[in-house]
Structure formats: structure tokens, C-alpha cells
PDB file of N, CA, C and O in Angstrom, chain B, residues numbered from 101:
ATOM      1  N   UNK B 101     107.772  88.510  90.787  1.00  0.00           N
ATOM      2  CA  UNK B 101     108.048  89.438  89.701  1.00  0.00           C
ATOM      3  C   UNK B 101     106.840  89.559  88.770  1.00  0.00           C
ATOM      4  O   UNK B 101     106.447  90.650  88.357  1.00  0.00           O
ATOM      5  N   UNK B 102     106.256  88.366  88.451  1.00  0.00           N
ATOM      6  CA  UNK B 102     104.955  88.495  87.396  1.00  0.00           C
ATOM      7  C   UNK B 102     104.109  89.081  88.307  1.00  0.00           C
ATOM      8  O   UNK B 102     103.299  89.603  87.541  1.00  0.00           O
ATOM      9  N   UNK B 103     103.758  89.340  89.371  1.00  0.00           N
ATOM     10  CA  UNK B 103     102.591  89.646  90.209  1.00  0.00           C
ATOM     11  C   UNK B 103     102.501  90.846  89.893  1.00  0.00           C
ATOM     12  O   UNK B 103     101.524  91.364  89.353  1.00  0.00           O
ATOM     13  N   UNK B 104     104.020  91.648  90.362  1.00  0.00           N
ATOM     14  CA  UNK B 104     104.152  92.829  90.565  1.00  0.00           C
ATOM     15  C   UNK B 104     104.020  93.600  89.055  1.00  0.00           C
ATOM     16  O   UNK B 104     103.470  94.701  89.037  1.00  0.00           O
ATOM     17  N   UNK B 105     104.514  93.029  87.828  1.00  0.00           N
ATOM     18  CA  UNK B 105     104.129  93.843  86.934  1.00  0.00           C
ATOM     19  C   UNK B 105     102.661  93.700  86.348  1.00  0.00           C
ATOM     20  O   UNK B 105     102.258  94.610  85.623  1.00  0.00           O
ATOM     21  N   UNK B 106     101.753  92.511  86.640  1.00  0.00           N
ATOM     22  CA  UNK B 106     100.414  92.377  86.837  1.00  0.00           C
ATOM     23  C   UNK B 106      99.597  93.400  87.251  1.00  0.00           C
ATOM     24  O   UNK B 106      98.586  93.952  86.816  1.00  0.00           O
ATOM     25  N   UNK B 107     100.519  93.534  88.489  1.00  0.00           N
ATOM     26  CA  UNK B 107      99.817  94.845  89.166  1.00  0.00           C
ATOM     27  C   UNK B 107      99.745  96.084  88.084  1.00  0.00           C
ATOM     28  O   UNK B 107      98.774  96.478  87.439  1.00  0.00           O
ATOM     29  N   UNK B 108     100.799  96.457  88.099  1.00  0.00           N
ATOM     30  CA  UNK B 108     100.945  98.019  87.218  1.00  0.00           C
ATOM     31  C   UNK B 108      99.924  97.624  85.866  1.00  0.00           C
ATOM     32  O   UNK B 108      99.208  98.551  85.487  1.00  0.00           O
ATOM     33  N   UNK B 109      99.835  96.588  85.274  1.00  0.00           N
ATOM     34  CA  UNK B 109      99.148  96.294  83.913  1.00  0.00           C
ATOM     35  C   UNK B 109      97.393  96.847  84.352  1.00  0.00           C
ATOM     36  O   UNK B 109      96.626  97.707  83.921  1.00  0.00           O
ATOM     37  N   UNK B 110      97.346  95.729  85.505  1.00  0.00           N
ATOM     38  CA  UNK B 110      95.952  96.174  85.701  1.00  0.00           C
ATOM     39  C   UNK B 110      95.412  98.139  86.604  1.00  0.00           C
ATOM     40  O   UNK B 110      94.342  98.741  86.520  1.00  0.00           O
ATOM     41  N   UNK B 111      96.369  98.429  87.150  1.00  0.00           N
ATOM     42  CA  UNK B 111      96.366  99.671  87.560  1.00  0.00           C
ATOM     43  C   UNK B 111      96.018 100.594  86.391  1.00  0.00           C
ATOM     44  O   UNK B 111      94.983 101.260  86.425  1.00  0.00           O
ATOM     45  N   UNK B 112      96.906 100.645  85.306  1.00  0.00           N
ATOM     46  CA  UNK B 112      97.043 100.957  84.372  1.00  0.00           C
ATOM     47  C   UNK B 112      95.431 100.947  83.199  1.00  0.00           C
ATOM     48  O   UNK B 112      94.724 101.762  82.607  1.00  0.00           O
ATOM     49  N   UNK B 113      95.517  99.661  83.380  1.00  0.00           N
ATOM     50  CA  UNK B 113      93.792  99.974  82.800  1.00  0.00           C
ATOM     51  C   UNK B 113      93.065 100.152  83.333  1.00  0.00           C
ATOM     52  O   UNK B 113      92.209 100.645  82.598  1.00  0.00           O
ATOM     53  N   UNK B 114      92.575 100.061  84.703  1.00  0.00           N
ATOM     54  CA  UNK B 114      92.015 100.940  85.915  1.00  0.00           C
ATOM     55  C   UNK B 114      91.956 102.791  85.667  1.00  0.00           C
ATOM     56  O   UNK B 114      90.975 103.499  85.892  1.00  0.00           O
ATOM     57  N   UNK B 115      93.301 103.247  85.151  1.00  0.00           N
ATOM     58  CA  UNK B 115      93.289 104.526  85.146  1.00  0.00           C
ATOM     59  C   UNK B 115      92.819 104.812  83.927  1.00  0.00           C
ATOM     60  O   UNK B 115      92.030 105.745  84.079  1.00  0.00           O
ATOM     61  N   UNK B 116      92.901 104.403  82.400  1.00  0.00           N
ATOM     62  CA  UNK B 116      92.565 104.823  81.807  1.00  0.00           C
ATOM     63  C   UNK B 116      91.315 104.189  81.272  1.00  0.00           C
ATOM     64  O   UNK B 116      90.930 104.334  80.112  1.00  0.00           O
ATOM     65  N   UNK B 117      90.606 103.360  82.336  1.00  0.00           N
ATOM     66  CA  UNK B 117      88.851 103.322  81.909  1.00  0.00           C
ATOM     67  C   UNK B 117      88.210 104.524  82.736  1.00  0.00           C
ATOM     68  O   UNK B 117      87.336 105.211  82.207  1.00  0.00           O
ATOM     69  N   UNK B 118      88.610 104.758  83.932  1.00  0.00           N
ATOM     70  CA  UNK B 118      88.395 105.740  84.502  1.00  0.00           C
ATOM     71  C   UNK B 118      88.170 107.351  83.829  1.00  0.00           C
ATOM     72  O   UNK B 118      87.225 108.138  83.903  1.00  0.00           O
ATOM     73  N   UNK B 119      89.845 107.438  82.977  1.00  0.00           N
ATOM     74  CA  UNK B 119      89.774 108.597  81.870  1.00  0.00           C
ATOM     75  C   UNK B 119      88.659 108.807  80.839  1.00  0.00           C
ATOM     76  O   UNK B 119      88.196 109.901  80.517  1.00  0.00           O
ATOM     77  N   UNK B 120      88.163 107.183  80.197  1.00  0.00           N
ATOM     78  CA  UNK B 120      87.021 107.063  79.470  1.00  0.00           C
ATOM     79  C   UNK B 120      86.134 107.593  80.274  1.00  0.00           C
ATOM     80  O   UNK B 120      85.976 108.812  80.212  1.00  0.00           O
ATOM     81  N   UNK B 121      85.625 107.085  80.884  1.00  0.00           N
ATOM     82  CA  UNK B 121      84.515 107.372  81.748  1.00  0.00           C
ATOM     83  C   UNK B 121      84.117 109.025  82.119  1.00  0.00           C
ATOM     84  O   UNK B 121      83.022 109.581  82.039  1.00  0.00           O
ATOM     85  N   UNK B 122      85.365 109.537  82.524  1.00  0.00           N
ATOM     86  CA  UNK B 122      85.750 111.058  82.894  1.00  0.00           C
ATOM     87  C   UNK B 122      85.477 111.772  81.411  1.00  0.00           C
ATOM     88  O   UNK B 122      84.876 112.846  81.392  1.00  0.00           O
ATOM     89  N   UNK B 123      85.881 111.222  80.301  1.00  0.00           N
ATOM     90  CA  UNK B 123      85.699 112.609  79.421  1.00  0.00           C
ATOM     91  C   UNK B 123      84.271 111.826  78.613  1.00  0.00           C
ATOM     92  O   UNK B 123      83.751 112.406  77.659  1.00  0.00           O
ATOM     93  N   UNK B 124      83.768 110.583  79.066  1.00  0.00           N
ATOM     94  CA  UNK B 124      81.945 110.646  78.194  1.00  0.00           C
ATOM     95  C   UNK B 124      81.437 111.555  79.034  1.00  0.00           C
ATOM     96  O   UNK B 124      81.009 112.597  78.538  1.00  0.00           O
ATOM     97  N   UNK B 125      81.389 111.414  80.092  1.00  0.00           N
ATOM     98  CA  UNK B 125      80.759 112.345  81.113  1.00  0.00           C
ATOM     99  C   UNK B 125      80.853 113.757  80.936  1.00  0.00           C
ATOM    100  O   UNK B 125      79.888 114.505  80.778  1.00  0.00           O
ATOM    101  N   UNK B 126      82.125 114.112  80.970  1.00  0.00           N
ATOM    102  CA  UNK B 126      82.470 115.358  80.456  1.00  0.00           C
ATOM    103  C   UNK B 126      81.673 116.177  79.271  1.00  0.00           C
ATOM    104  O   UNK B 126      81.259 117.335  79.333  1.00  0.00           O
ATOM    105  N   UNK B 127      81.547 114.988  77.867  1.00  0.00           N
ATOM    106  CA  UNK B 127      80.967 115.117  76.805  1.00  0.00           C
ATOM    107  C   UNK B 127      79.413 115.279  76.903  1.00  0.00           C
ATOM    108  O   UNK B 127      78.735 116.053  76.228  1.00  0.00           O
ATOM    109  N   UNK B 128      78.972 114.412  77.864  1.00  0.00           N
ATOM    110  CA  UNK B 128      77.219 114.792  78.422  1.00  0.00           C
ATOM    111  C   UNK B 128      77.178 116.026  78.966  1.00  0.00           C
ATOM    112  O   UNK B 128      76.130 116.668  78.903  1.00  0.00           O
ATOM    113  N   UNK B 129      78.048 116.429  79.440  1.00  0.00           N
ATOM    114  CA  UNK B 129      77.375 117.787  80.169  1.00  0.00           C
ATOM    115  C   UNK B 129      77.969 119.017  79.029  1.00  0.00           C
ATOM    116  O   UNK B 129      77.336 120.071  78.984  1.00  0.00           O
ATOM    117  N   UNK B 130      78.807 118.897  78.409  1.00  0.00           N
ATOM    118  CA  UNK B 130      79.100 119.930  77.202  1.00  0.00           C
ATOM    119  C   UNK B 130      77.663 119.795  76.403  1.00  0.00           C
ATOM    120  O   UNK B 130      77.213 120.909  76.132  1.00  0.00           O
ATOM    121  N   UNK B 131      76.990 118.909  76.043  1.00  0.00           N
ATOM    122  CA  UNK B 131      75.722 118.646  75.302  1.00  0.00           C
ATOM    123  C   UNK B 131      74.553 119.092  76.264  1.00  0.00           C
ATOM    124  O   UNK B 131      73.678 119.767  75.722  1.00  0.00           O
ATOM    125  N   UNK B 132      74.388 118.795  77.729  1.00  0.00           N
ATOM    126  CA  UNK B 132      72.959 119.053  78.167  1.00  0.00           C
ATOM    127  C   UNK B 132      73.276 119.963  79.306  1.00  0.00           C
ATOM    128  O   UNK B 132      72.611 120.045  80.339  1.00  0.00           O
ATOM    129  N   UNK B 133      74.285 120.597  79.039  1.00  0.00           N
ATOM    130  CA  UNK B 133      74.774 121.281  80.726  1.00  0.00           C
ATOM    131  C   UNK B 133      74.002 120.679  82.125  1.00  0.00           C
ATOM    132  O   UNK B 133      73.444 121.509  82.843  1.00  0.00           O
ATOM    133  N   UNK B 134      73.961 119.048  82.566  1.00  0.00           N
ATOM    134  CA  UNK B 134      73.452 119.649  83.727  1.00  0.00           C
ATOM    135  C   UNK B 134      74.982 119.152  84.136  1.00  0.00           C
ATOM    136  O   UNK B 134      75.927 118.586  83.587  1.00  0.00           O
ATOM    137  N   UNK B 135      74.616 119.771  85.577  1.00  0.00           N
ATOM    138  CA  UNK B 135      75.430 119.353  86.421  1.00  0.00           C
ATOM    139  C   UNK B 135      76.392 117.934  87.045  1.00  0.00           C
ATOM    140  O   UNK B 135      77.554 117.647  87.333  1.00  0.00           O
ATOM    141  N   UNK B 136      75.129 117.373  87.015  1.00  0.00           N
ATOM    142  CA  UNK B 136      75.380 115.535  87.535  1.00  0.00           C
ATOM    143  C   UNK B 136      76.206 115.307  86.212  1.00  0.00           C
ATOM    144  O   UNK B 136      75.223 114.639  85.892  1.00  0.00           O
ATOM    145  N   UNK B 137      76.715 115.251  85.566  1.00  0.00           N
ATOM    146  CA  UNK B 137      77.339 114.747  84.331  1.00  0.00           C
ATOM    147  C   UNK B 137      79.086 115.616  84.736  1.00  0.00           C
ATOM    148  O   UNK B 137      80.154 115.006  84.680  1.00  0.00           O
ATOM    149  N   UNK B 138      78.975 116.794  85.038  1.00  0.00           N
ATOM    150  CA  UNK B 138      80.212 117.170  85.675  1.00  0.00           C
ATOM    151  C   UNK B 138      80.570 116.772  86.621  1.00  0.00           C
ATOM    152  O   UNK B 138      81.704 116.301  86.694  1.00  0.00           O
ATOM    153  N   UNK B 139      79.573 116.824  87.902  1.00  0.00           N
ATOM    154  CA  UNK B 139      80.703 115.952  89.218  1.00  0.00           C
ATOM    155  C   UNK B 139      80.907 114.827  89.321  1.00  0.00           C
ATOM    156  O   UNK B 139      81.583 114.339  90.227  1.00  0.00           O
ATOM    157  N   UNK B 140      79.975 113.749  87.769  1.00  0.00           N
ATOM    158  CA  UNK B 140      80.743 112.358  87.933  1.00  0.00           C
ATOM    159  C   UNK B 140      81.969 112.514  86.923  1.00  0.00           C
ATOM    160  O   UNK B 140      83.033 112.030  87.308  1.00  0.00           O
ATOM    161  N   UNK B 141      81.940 113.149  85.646  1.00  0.00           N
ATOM    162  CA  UNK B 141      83.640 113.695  84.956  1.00  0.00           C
ATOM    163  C   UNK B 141      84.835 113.839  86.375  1.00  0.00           C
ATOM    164  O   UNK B 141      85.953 113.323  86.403  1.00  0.00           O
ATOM    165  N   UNK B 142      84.219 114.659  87.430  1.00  0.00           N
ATOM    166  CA  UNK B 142      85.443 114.713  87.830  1.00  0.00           C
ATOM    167  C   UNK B 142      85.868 113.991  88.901  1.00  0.00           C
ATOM    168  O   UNK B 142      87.012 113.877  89.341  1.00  0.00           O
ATOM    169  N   UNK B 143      84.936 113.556  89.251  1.00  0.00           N
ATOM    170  CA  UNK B 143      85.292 111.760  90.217  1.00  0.00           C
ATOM    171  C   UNK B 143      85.541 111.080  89.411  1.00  0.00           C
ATOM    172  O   UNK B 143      86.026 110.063  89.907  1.00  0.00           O
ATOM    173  N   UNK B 144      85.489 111.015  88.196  1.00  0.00           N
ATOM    174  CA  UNK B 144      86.549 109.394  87.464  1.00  0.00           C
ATOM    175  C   UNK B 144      87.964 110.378  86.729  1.00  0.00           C
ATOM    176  O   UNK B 144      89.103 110.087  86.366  1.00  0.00           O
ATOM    177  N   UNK B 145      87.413 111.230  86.756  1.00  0.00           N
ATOM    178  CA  UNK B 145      88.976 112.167  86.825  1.00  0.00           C
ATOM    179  C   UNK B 145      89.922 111.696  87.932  1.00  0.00           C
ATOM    180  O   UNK B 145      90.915 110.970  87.896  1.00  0.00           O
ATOM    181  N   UNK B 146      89.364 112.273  88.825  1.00  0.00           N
ATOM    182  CA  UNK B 146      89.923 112.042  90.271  1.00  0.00           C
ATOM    183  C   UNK B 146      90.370 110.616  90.252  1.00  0.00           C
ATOM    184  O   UNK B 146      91.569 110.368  90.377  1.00  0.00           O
ATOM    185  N   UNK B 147      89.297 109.451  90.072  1.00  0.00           N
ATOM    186  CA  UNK B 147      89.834 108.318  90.144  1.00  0.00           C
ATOM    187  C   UNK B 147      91.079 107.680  89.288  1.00  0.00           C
ATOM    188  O   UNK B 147      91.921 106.830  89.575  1.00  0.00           O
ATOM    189  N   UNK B 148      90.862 108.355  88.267  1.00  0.00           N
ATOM    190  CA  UNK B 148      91.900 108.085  87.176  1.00  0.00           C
ATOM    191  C   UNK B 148      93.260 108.584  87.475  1.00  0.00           C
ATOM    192  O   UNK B 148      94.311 107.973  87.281  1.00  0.00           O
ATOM    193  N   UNK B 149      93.089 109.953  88.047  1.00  0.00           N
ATOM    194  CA  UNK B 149      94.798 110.256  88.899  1.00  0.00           C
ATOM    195  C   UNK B 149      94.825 109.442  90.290  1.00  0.00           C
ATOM    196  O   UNK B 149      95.875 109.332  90.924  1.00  0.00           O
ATOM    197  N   UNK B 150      94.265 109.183  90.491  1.00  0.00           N
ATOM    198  CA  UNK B 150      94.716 108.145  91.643  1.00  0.00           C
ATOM    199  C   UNK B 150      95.264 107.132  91.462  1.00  0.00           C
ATOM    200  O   UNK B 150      96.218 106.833  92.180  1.00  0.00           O
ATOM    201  N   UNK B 151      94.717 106.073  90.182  1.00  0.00           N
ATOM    202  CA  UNK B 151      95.600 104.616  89.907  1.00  0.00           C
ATOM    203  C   UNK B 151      96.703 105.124  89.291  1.00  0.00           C
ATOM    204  O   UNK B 151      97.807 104.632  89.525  1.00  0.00           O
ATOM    205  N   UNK B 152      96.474 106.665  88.020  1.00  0.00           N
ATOM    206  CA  UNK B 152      98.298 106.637  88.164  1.00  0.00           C
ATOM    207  C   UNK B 152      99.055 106.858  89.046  1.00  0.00           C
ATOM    208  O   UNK B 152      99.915 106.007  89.270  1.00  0.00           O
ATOM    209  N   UNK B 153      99.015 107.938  89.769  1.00  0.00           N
ATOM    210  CA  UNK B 153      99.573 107.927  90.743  1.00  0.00           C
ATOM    211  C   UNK B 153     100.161 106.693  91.654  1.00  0.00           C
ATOM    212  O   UNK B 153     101.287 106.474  92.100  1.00  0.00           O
ATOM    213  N   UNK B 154      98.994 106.024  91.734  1.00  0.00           N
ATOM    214  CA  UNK B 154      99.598 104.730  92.389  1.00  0.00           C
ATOM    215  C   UNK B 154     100.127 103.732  91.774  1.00  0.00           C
ATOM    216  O   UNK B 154      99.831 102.663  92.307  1.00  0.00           O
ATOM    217  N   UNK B 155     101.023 103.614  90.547  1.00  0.00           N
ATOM    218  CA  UNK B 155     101.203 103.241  89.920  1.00  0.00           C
ATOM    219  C   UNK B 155     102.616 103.372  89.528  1.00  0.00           C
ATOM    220  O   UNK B 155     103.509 102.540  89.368  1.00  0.00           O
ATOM    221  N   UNK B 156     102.554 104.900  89.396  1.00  0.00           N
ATOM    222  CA  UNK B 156     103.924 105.413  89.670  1.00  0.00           C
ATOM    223  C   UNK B 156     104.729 106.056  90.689  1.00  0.00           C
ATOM    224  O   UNK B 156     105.691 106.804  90.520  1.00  0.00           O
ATOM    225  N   UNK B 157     104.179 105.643  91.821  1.00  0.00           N
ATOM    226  CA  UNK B 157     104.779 105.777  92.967  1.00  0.00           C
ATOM    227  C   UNK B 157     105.154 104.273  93.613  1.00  0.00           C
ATOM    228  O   UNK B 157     105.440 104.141  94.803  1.00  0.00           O
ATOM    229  N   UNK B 158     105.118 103.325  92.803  1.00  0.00           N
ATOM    230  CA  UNK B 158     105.699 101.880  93.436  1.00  0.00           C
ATOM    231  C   UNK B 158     104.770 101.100  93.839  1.00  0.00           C
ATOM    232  O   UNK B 158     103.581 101.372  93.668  1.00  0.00           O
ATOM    233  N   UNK B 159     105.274  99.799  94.553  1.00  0.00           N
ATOM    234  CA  UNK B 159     104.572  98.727  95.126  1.00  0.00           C
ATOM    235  C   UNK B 159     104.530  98.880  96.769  1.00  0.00           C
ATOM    236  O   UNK B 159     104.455  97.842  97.426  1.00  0.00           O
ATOM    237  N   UNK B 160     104.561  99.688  97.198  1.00  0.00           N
ATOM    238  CA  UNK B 160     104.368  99.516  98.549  1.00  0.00           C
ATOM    239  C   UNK B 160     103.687 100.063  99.054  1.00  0.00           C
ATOM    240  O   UNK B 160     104.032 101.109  99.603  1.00  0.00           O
ATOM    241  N   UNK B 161     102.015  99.470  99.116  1.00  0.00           N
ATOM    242  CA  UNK B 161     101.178  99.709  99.310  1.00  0.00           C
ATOM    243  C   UNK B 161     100.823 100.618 100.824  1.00  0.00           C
ATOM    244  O   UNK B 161      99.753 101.147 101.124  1.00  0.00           O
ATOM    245  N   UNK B 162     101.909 100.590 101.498  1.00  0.00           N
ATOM    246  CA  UNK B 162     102.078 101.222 103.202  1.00  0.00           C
ATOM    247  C   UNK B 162     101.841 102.590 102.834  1.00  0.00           C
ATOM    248  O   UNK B 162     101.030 103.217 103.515  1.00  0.00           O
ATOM    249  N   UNK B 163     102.496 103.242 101.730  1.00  0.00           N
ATOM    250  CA  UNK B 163     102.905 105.151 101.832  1.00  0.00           C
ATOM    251  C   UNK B 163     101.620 104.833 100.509  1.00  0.00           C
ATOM    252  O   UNK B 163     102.096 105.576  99.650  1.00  0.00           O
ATOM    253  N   UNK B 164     100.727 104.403 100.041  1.00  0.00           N
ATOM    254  CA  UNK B 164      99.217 104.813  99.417  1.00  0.00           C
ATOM    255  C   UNK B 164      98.186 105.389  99.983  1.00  0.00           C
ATOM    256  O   UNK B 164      97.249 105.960  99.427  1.00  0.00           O
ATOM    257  N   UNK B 165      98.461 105.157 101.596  1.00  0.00           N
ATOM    258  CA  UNK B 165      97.327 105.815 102.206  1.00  0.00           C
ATOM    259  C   UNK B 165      96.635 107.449 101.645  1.00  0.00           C
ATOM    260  O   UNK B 165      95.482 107.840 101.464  1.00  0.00           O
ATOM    261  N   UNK B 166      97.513 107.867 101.551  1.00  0.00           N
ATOM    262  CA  UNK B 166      97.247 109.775 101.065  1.00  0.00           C
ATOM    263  C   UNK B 166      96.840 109.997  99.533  1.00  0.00           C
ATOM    264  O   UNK B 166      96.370 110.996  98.988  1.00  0.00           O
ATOM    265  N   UNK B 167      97.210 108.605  98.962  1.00  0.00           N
ATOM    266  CA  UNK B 167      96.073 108.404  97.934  1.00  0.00           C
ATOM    267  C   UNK B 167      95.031 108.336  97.404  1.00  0.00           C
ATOM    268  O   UNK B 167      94.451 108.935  96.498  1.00  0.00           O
ATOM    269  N   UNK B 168      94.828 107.505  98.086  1.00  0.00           N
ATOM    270  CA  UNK B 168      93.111 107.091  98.740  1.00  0.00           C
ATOM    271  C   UNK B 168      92.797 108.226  99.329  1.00  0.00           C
ATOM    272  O   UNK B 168      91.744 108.006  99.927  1.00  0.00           O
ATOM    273  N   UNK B 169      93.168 109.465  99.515  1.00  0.00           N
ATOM    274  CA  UNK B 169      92.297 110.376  99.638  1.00  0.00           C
ATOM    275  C   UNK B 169      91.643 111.093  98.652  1.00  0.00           C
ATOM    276  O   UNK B 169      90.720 111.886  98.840  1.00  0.00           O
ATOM    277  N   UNK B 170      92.313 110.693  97.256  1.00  0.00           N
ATOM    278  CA  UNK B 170      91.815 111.116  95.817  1.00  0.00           C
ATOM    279  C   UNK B 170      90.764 110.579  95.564  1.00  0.00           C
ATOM    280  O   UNK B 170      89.928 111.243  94.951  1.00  0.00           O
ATOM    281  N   UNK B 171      90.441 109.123  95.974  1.00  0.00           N
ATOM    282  CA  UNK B 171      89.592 108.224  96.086  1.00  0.00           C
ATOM    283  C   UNK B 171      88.096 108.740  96.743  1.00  0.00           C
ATOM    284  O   UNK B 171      86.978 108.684  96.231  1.00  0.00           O
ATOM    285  N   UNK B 172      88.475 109.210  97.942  1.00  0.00           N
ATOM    286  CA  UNK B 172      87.424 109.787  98.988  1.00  0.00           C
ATOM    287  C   UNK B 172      86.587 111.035  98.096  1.00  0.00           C
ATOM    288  O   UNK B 172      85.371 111.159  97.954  1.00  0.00           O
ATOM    289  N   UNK B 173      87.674 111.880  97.568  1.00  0.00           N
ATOM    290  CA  UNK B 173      86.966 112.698  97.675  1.00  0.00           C
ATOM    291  C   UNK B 173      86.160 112.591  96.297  1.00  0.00           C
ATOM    292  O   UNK B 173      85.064 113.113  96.092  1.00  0.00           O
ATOM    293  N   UNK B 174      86.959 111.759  95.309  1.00  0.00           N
ATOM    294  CA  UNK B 174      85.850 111.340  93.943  1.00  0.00           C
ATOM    295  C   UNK B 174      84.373 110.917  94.690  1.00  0.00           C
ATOM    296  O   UNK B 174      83.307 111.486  94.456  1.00  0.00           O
ATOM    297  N   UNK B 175      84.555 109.821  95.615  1.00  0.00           N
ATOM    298  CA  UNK B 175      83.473 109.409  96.163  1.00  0.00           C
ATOM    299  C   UNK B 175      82.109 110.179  96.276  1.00  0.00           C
ATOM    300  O   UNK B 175      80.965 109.984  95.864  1.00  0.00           O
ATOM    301  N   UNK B 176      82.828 111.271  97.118  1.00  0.00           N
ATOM    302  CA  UNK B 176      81.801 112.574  97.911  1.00  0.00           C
ATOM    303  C   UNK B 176      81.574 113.327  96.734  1.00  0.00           C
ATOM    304  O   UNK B 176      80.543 114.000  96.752  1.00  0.00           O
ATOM    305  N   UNK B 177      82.067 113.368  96.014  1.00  0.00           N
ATOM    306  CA  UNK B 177      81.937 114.192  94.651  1.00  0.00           C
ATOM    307  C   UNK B 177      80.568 113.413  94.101  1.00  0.00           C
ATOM    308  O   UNK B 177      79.576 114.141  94.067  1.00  0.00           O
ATOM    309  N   UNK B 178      80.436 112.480  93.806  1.00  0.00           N
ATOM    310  CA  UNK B 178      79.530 111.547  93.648  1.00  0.00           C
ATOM    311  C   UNK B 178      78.234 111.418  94.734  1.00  0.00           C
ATOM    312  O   UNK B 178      77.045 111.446  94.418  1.00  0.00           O
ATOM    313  N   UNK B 179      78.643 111.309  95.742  1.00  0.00           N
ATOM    314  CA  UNK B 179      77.595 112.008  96.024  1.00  0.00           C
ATOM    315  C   UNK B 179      76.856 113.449  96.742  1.00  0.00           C
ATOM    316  O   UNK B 179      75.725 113.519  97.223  1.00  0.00           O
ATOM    317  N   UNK B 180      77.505 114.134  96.678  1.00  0.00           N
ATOM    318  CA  UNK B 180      77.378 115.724  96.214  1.00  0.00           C
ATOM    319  C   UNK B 180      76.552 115.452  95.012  1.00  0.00           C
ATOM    320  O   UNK B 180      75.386 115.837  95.093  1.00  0.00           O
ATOM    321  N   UNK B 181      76.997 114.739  93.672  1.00  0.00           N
ATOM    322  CA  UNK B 181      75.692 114.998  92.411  1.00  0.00           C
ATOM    323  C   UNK B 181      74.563 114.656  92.718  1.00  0.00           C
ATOM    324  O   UNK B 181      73.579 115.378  92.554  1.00  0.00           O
ATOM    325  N   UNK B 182      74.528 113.233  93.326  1.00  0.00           N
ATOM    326  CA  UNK B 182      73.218 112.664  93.432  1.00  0.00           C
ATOM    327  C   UNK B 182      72.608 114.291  94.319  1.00  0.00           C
ATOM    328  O   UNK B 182      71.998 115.127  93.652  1.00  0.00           O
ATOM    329  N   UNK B 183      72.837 114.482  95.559  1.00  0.00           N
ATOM    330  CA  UNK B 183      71.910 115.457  96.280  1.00  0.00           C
ATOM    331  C   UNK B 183      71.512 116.661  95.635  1.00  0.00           C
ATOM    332  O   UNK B 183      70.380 117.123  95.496  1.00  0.00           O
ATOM    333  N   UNK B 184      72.748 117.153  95.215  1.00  0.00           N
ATOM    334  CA  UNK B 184      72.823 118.109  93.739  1.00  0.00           C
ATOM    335  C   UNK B 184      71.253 118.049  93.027  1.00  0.00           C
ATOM    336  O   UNK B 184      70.204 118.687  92.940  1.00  0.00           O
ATOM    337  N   UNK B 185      71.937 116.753  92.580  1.00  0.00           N
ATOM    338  CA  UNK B 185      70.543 116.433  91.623  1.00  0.00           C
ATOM    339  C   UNK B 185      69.042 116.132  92.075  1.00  0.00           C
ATOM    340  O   UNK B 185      68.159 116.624  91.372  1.00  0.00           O
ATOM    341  N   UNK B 186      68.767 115.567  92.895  1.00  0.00           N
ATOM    342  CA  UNK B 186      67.813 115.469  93.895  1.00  0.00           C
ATOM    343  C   UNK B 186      67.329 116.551  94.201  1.00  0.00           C
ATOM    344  O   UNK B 186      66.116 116.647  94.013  1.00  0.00           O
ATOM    345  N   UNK B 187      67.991 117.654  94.726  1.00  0.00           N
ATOM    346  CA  UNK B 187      67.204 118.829  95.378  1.00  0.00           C
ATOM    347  C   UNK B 187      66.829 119.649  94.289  1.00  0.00           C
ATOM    348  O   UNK B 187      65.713 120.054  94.612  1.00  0.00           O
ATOM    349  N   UNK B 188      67.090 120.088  93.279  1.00  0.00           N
ATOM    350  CA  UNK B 188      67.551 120.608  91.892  1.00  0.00           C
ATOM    351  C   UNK B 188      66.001 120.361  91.628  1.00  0.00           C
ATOM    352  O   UNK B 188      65.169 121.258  91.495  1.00  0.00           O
ATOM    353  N   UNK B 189      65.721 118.812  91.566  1.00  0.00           N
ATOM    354  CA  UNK B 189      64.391 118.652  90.673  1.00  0.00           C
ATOM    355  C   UNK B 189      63.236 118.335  91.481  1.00  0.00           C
ATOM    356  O   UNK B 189      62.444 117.491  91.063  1.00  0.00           O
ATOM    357  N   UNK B 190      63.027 118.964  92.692  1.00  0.00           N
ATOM    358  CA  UNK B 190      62.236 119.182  93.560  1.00  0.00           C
ATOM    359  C   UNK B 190      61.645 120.334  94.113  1.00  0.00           C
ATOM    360  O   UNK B 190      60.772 120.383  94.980  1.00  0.00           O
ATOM    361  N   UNK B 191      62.442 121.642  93.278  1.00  0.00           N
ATOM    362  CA  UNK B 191      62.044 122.899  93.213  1.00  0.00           C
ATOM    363  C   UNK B 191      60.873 122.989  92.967  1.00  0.00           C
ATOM    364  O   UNK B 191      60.218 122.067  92.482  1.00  0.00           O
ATOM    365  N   UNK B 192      60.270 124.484  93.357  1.00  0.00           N
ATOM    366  CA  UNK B 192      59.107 124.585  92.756  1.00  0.00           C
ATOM    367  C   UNK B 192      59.348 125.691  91.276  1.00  0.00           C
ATOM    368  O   UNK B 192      58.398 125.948  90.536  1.00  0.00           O
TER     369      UNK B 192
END
């Protein structure tokens, strides 16, 4: 019983450091418009609906799989910026 509400405690702040993270980011690119500052906002976006989500969909980690696809695609989002950003400042 303590494990399991352990879990949700730490899920829980999982999602909303994530939210932090999602709207400084957010806040850098409202200030310098580039880009890389938006597609990491919305991979810790992304990440941040993922621990709720998993959070409030229970303990049984078996039916999370389709979760973790929120996960994936924050990932690729991430790096989509880096290349983003990379090719961006290699122009002539």
C-alpha cells in the first residue's frame, strides 16, 4: 500500500517538474523566438502529460505501453531541435 501511493507521489512530481521545465522553455522562446526553446517546451509538455496520465490511469504498469508513446515522441521532438538547430546555424 505505501509503495503504491509512493508511486503516484513521485509520478506526480515527475509531471509537474516537467510542466516547469515546459513553460521556462516556453518563456525563452516568447523572449528570443528561436526555435530550440519551443520543441524542448513541448517535449516536457509531452512528458508532463505522460506521468499524468500515468498516474491516473492506475498501477498496472501492463496497459502503459501506449503511453510511452508520449514519451517517444517528446524524445524525437528533442531531437528534431538539436538538428533544427544545427542546420539553422550552418547556413550561409
Amino acid at each position: 500500500m505505501k509503495y503504491e501511493l509512493m508511486k503516484y507521489y513521485v509520478w506526480g512530481t515527475l509531471a509537474m517538474s516537467c510542466l516547469v521545465a515546459a513553460l521556462f522553455f516556453l518563456h525563452h522562446w516568447r523572449v528570443t523566438r528561436d526555435r530550440l526553446f519551443l520543441f524542448f517546451a513541448a517535449a516536457f509538455g509531452l512528458m508532463a502529460l505522460q506521468w499524468t496520465a500515468s498516474s491516473l490511469a492506475g498501477t498496472n504498469e501492463q496497459n502503459h505501453s501506449y503511453l510511452l508513446l508520449l514519451r517517444l515522441f517528446a524524445f524525437l521532438s528533442i531531437i528534431a531541435a538539436i538538428i533544427d538547430k544545427n542546420r539553422r546555424d550552418h547556413r550561409p
